[in-house]
N, C-alpha and C positions, 0 to 999 in steps of 0.2 A: 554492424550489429549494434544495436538500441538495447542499454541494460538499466533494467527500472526497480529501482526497492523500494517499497514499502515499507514505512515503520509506525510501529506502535507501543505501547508499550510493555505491552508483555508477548506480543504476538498469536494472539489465540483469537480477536474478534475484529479487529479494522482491520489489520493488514493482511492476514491471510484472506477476508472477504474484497478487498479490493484488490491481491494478487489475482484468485482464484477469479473473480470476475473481469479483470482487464485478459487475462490469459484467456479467455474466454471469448471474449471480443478482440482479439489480435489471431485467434486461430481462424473465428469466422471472417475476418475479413483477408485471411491466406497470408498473413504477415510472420509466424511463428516463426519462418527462418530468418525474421532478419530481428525480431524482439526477443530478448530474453526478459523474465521478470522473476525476482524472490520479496522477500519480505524478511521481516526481522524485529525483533524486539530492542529496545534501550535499559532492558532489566532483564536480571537474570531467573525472577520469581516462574515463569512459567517454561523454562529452555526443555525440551523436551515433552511437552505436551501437546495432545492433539488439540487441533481446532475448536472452539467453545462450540457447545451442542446447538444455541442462538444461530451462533453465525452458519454453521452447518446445514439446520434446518431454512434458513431463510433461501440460503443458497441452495437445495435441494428442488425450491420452487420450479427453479428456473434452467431444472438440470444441472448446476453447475456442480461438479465434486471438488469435493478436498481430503479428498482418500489421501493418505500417504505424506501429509502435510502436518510438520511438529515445531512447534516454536523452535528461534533459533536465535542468537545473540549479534546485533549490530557489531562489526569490527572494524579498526581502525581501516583496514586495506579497505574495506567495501565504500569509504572517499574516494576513491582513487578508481577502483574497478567500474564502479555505476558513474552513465552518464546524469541520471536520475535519481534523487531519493526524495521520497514523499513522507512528511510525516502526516500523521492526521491531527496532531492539537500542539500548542505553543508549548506544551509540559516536553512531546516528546523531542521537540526543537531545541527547549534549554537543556535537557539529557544528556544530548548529541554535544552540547559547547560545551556542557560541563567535565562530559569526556573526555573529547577531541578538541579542544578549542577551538577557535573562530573555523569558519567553514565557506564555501564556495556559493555564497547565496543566490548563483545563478543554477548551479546543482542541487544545491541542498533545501527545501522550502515546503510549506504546509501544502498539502495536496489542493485544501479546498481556494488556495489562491491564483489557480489555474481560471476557476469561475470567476462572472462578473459580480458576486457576492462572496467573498472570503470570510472565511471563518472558521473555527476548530469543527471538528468531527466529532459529536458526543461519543464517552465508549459505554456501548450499551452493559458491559459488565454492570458500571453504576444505573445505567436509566434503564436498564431493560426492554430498551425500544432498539430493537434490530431491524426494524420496519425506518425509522428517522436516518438509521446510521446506512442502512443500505440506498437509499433514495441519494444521502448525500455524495456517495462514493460513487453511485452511477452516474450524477451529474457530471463530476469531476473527471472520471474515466470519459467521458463523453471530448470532453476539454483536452484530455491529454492524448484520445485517439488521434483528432484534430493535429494537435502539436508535430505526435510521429508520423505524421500521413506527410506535412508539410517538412521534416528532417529525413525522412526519406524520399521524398520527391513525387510521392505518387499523388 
């Protein structure tokens, strides 16, 4: 079993849209038993809230839900449990060191440096462009299906 977290920083618009969408893409390709995936915030401002109504709607396009999905707070054990964590911008990277110190940087790393272009993930809280922030996370998931195709073998 492959375990993948997302993080962002509050948990309400990147990482539950690239949870919600990579789970998505790992059911269609019949891998859900061997992926697990969550997501998580590095602040506690949103813990308990649903999914941004942005990220909700975008992902609605495409079928995708996120029924049942509430912010939730990054923990020290979730180092150690996930073979994966993603963040989406260098802010929620120093978060994580500012908490947890130094980290596993073969485990721990910005999402978008999976691609041959790296670079943070706008969070559309501020840009309001959930259309930029989805494009980049499908790139990425794209990268990282890749990844566990070839760590599980298929």
């Amino acid at each position: 079993m492959i375990k993948i977290m997302f993080v962002c920083h509050g948990n309400i618009c990147r990482s539950p849209m690239a949870e919600a969408l990579f789970r998505h893409m790992i059911n269609e390709e019949g891998l859900s038993d061997r992926v697990f995936i969550d997501s998580s915030a590095t602040s506690y401002e949103e813990i308990g809230n649903p999914v941004h109504p942005g990220t909700r709607n975008k992902l609605k396009k495409y079928g995708i839900s996120v029924d049942n999905m509430f912010a939730s707070k990054l923990k020290r054990s979730d180092l150690d449990e996930f073979d994966y964590i993603f963040t989406m911008d260098q802010n929620n990277m120093n978060n994580i060191r500012r908490e947890f110190g130094e980290v596993d940087q073969t485990k721990v790393m910005k999402f978008m440096d999976l691609t041959d272009q790296p670079r943070d993930i706008a969070d559309p809280w501020y840009t309001g462009n959930f259309d930029q922030t989805y494009d980049d996370i499908y790139e990425s998931c794209l990268c990282l299906m890749k990844l566990v195709k070839e760590r599980l073998g298929d």
